[in-house]
C-alpha positions as CSV (number, residue, x, y, z in Angstrom):
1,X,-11.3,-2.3,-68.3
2,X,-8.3,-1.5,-65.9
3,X,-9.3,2.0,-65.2
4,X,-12.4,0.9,-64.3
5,X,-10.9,-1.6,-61.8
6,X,-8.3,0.8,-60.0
7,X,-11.2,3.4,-60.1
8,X,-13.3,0.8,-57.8
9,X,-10.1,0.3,-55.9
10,X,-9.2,3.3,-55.2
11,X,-13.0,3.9,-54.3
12,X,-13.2,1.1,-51.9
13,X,-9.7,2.7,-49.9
14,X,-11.8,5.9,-49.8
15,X,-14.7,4.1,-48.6
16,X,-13.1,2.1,-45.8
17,X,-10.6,5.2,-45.2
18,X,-14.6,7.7,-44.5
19,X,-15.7,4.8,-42.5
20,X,-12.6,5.2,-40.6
21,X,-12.9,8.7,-39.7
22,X,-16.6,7.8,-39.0
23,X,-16.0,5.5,-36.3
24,X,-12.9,7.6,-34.7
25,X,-15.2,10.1,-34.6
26,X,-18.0,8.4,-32.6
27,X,-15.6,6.5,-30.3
28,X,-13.6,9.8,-29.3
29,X,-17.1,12.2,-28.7
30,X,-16.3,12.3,-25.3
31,X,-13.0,13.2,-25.3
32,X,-13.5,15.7,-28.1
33,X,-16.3,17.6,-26.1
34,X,-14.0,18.1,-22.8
35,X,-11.4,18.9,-24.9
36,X,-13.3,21.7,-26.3
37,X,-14.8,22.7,-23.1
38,X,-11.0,22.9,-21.4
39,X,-10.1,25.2,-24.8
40,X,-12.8,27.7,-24.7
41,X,-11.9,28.1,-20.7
42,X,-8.3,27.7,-21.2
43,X,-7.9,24.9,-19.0
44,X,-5.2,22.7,-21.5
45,X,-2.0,22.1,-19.5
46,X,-3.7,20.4,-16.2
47,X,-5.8,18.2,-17.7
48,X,-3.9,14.7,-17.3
49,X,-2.7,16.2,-13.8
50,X,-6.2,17.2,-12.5
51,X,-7.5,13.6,-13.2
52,X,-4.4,11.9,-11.5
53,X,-6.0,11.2,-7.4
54,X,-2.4,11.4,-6.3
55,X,-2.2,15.0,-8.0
56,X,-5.5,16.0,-6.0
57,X,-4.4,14.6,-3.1
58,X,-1.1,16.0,-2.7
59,X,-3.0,19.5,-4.0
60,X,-5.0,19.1,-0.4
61,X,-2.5,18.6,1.6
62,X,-0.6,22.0,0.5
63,X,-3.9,23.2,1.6
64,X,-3.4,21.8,5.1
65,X,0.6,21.6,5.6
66,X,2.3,25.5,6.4
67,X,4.6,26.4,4.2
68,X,6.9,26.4,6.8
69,X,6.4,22.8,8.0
70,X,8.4,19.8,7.9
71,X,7.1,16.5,7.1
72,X,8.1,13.0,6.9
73,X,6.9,11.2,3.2
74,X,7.0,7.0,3.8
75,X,7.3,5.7,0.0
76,X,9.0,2.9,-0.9
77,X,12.2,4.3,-3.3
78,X,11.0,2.1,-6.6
79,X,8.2,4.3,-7.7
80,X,9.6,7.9,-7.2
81,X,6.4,9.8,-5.8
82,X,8.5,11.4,-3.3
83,X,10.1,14.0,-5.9
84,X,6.6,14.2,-7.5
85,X,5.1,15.6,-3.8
86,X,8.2,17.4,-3.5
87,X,7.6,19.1,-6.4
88,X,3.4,19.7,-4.9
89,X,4.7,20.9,-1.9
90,X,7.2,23.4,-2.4
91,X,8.5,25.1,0.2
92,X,7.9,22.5,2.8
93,X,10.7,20.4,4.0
94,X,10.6,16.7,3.2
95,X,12.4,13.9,4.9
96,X,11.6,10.5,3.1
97,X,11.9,7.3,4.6
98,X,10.5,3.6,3.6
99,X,7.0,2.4,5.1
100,X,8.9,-0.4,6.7
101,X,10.5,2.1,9.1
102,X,11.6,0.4,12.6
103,X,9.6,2.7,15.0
104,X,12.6,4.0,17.0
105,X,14.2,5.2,13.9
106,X,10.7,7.1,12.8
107,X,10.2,8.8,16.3
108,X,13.7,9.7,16.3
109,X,13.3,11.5,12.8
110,X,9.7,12.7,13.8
111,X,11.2,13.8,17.2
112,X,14.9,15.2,16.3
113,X,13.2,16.5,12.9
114,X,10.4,18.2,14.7
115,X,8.3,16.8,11.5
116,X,4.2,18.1,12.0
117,X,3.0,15.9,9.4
118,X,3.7,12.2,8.8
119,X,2.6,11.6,5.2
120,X,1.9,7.9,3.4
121,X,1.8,7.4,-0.4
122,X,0.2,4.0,-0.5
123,X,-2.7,4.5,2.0
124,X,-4.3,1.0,1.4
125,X,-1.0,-1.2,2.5
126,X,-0.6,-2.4,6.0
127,X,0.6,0.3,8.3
128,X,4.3,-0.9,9.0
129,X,6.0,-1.7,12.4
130,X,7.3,2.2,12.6
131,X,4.0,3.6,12.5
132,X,1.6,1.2,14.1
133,X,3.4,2.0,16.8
134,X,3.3,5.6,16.5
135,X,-1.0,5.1,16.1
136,X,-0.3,3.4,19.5
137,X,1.3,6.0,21.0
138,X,-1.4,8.8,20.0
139,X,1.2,10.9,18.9
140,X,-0.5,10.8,15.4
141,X,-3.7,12.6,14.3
142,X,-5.0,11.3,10.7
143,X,-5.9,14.1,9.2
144,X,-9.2,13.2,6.7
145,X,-8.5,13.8,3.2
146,X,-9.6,11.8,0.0
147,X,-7.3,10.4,-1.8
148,X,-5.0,7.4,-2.3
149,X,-2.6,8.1,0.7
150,X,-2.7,9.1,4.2
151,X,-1.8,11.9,6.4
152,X,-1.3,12.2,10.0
153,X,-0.7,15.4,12.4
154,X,2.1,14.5,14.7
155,X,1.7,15.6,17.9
156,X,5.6,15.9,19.5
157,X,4.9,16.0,23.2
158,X,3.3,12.2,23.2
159,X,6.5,11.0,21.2
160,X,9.1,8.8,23.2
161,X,11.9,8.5,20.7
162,X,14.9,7.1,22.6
163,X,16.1,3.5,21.0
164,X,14.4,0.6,22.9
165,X,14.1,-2.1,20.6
């Protein structure tokens, strides 16, 4: 009579354990066909990058910015973006300063600097004081690319950057 009660034990544990597997299996279908698909074209190491809209946007803008530009990168210092486009755009010169910028300081950077693009991380915040100001002036172009940030051709002729607060 007890080996007939741990065999129904140990049954049940097998049961519940197949039902398991069962339900991981259904839930995870998705996942398990793109992972396939990314192994039989090789594509493994870039998946958590390539679905990452900061990755893709900072991937278009190496498309735009020469590799011999300068630009300016507003990000506030808590979140750390600034080494991750560092990293995306490689060998361009970066200057980083915080979107709160008082706009002589900015055109004195984007002047002094000779920056060509002014580029925003978080491109559904309010513009701060340093760049309103710059949109203003029309030294700024926005340049039109998807993505969560914003980027901005800056035109040096149009920029007065002497301290007149």
């Amino acid at each position: 009579m007890v080996s007939n009660w741990k065999s129904k034990l140990i049954g049940a544990i097998l049961l519940l354990w197949g039902v398991q597997l069962i339900w991981l299996f259904w839930h995870f279908h998705p996942e398990v066909q793109d992972l396939a698909r990314r192994l039989g074209q090789r594509q493994v190491g870039g998946a958590i990058r390539q679905e990452d809209p900061f990755y893709a946007w900072a991937r278009a803008l190496s498309a735009v910015l020469p590799p011999d530009a300068t630009y300016v990168f507003l990000d506030r210092d808590d979140s750390a973006k600034e080494i991750e486009v560092r990293y995306y755009l490689v060998p361009r010169r970066q200057l980083w300063l915080t979107p709160e910028v008082p706009a002589p300081f900015l055109f004195y950077t984007l002047h002094q600097e000779q920056a060509a693009f002014l580029l925003i991380r978080e491109g559904d915040k309010p513009l701060g004081p340093g760049v309103q100001a710059a949109l203003r002036s029309g030294a700024l172009e926005p340049v039109d690319l998807p993505g969560p940030g914003r980027a901005y051709r800056v035109d040096h002729p149009r920029l007065r950057w002497g301290f007149y607060d």
